[in-house]
C-alpha positions in Angstrom: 103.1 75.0 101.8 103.5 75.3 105.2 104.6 72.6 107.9 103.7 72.8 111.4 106.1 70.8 114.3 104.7 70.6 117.3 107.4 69.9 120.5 106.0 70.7 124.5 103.2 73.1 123.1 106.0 75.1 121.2 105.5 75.8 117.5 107.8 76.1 114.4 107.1 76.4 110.9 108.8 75.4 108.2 107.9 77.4 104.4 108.1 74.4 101.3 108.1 75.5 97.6 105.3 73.8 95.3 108.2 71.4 94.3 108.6 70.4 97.8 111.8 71.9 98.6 112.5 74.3 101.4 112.1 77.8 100.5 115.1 80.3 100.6 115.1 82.0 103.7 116.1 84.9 104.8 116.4 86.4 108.0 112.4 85.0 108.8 112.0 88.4 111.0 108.4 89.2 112.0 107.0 92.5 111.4 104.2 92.8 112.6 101.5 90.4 113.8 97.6 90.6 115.7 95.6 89.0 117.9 91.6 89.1 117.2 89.8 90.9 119.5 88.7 87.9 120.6 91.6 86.5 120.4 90.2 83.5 118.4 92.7 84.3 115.1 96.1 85.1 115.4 98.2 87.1 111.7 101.8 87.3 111.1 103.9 88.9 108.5 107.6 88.5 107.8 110.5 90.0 105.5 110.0 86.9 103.5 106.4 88.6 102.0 104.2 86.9 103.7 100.8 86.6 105.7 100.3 84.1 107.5 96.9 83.2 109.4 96.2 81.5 111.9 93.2 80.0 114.2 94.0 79.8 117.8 90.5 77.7 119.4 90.2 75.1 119.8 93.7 74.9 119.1 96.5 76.4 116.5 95.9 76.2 113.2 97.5 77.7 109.7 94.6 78.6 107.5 96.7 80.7 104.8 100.2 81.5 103.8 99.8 84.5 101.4 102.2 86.7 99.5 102.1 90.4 100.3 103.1 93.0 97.2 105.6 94.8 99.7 107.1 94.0 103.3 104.3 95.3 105.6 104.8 97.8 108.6 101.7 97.3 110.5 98.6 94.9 110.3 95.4 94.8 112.2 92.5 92.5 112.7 89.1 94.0 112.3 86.8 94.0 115.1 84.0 91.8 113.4 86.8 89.1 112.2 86.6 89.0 108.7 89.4 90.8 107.6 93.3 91.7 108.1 94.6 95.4 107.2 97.7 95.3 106.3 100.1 98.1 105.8 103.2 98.3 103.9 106.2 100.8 103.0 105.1 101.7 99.7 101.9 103.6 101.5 99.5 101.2 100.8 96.8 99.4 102.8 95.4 95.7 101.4 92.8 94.3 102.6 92.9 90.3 102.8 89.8 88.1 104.1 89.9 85.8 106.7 86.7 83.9 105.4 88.2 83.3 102.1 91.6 82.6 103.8 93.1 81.6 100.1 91.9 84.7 98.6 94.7 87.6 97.2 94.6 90.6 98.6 92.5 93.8 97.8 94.1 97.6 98.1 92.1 99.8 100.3 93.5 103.2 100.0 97.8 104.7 99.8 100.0 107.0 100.8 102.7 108.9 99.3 104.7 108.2 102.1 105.8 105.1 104.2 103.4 103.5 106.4 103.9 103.3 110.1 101.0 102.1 111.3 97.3 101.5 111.0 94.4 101.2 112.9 90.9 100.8 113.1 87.9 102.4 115.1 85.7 100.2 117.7 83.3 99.8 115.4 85.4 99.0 112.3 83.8 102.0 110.9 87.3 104.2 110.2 90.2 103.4 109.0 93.3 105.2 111.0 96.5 105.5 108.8 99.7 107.5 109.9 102.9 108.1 107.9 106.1 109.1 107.8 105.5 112.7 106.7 103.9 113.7 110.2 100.4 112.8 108.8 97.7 110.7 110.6 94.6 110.2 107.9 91.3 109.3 108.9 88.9 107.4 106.5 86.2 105.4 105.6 86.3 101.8 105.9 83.7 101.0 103.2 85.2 104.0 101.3 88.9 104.5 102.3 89.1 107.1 98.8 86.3 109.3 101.2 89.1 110.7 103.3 87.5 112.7 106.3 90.0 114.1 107.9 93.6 114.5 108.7 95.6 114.6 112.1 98.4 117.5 112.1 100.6 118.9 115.0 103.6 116.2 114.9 107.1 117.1 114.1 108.1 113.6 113.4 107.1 110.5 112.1 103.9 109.2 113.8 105.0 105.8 114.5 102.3 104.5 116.4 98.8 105.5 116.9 96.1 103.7 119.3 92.1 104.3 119.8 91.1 104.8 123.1 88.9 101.8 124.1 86.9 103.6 126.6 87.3 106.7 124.6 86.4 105.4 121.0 85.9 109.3 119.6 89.5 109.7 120.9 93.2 108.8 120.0 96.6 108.9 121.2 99.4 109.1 119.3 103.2 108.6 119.2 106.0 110.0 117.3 109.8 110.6 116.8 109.4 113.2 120.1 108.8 111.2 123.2 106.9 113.0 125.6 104.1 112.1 128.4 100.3 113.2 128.3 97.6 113.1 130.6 94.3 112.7 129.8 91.6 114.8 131.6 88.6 112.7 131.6 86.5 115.7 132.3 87.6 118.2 129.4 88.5 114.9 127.7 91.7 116.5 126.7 95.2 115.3 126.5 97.7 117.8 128.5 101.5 118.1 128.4 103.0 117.1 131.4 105.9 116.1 131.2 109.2 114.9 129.3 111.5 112.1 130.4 115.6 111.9 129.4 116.9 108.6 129.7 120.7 108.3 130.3 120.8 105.2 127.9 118.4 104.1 124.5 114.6 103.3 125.2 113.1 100.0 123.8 110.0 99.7 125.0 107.6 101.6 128.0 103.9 100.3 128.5 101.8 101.7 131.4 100.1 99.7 134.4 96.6 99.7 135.3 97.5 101.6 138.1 99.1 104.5 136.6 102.5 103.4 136.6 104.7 103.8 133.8 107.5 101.2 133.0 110.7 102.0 130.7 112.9 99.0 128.8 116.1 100.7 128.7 119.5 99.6 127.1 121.5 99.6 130.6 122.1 95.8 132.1 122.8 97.7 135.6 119.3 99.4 135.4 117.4 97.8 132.6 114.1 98.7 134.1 112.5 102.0 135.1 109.6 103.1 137.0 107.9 106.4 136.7 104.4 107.7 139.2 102.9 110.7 138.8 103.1 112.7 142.6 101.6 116.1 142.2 101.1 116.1 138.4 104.8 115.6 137.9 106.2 111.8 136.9 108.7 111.1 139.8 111.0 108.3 139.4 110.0 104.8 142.0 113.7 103.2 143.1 112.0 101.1 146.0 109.0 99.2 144.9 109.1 95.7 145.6 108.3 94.6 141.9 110.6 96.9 140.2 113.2 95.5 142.4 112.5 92.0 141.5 112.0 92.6 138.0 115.2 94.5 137.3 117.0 91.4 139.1 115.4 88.8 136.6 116.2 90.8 133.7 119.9 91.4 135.3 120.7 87.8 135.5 118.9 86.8 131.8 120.7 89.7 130.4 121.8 87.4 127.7 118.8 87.3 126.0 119.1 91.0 125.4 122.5 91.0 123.9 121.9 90.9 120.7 120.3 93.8 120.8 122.4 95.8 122.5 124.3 98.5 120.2 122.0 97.6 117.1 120.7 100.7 115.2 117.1 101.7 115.8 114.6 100.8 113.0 113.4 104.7 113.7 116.8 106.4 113.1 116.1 106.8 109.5 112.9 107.6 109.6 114.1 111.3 111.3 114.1 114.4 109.1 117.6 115.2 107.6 118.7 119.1 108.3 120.7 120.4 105.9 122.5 124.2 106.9 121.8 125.6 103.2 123.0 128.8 104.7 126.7 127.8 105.6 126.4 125.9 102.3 125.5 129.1 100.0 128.2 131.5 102.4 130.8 128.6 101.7 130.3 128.6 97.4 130.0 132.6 97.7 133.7 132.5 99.6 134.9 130.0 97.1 133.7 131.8 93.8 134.9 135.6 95.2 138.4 133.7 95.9 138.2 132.8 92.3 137.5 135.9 90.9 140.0 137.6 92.9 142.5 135.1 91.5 141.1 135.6 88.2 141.8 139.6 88.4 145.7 139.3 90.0 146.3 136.7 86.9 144.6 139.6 84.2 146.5 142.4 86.4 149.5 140.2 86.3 148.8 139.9 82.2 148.8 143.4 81.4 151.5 144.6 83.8 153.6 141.9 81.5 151.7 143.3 78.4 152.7 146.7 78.9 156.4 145.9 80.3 157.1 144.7 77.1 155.5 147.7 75.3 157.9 150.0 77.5 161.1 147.9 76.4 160.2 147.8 72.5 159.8 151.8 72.7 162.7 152.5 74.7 165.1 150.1 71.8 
């Protein structure tokens, strides 16, 4: 059961047991929630294993609190409303209905890797999945076992992957490589341009409508960056007016970035370990000729003792 207190428009839930108990918690940290695209339901899921579904008009409402068989990665709301695809580390994706808000899950389709993400096309006709393993699978909603295609090229996990409103034949994707594209809407190709360093760790970028593109950094002295593109390059913006002002209200409410600061990145072990199997192999052949060479002095050794005593038998 689930308890809703309302205080100045601001929500909190509390999770009951059938007894009437509270439930154990644990940390309560949200994974990964959606808007509708109408923004009239609103879906949550936490490390607790559960989905939680909301209706936002005429005002909030819990329709559902459902378990989940794994703690989920991703979730999306489908575009006519009816259902929530839900992604989880084991590789799978359930499906769970929003019309039947009480009613258990369904699996769609699986991986055999982690999940990162998943998405869905305008018109709810494909489902977009992508993976640790590099791998970004395309397939049919009302068949997800009728895969038709795959997405290759990426080095690294694809953590996040995003249909192109405008563009709904087309895709952007991102992955353990950060690097910026441009999209050519006459070729309707994506070109390399360009490939930002930051001096401290990244938490977040999102571009403006006007071709800006804003970095979230891990630096209280420059928290916020600002990036234009001047003559197909991304140049970095110090004196804009809204940066400026921006950076300052992040400066002084720093504090509610602390507790981020210095944590481990939910990414770093999600990178391919590289093992040197060379220097490894080179290293065991050093050891075991060493041994063998130790080995021969002790048999030399032996028979120079052997023979020694041969010499001193004859010779009484």
């Amino acid at each position: 059961m689930l308890k809703a207190v309302h205080e100045k428009n601001i929500f909190s839930f509390l999770y009951f047991r059938q007894d009437g108990q509270p439930a154990v918690k644990a940390s309560d940290d949200i994974l990964a929630f959606a808007f509708s695209s109408s923004g009239g339901y609103f879906a949550l899921t936490d490390d607790n294993k559960r989905l939680v579904l909301f209706r936002t008009k005429p005002c909030w409402e819990c329709l559902s609190v459902r378990s989940v068989v794994r703690r989920c990665t991703s979730l999306i709301i489908t575009a006519a409303e009816d259902k929530i695809l839900v992604a989880d580390k084991s590789g799978d994706v359930y499906s769970y209905s929003i019309t039947e808000p009480q009613k258990a899950g369904k699996i769609e389709l699986g991986h055999l890797s982690l999940l990162l993400d998943v998405a869905l096309s305008p018109d709810d006709q494909y489902i977009l999945t992508a993976d640790r393993d590099e791998k970004i699978r395309v397939s049919l909603t009302r068949a997800p076992h009728n895969i038709i295609s795959f997405c290759l090229g990426h080095r690294e996990f694809v953590s996040r992957i995003f249909v192109i409103p405008n563009y709904p034949d087309l895709m952007l994707s991102a992955s353990g490589v950060f690097y910026v594209f441009q999209f050519d809407a006459a070729t309707q190709l994506l070109n390399y341009r360009h490939q930002i360093s930051l001096k401290r760790k990244g938490w977040d970028i999102a571009f403006e409508e006007t071709g800006g593109l804003w970095i979230l950094q891990e630096d209280k002295e420059a928290s916020l960056l600002l990036y234009r593109p001047v003559d197909g390059h991304w140049q970095p913006v110090a004196d804009d007016k809204g940066l400026m002002k921006m950076s300052k209200y992040l400066h002084d409410n720093w504090t509610m970035f602390e507790g981020s600061v210095g944590t481990e990145s939910c990414y770093s072990s999600l990178y391919k370990a590289s093992f040197d199997n060379m220097a490894i192999y080179l290293q065991k052949k050093e050891e075991r000729l060493q041994q063998q060479q130790k080995k021969r002095k002790e048999l030399q050794h032996e028979s120079n003792r052997q023979t020694k005593k041969i010499r001193t038998r004859e010779s009484s």
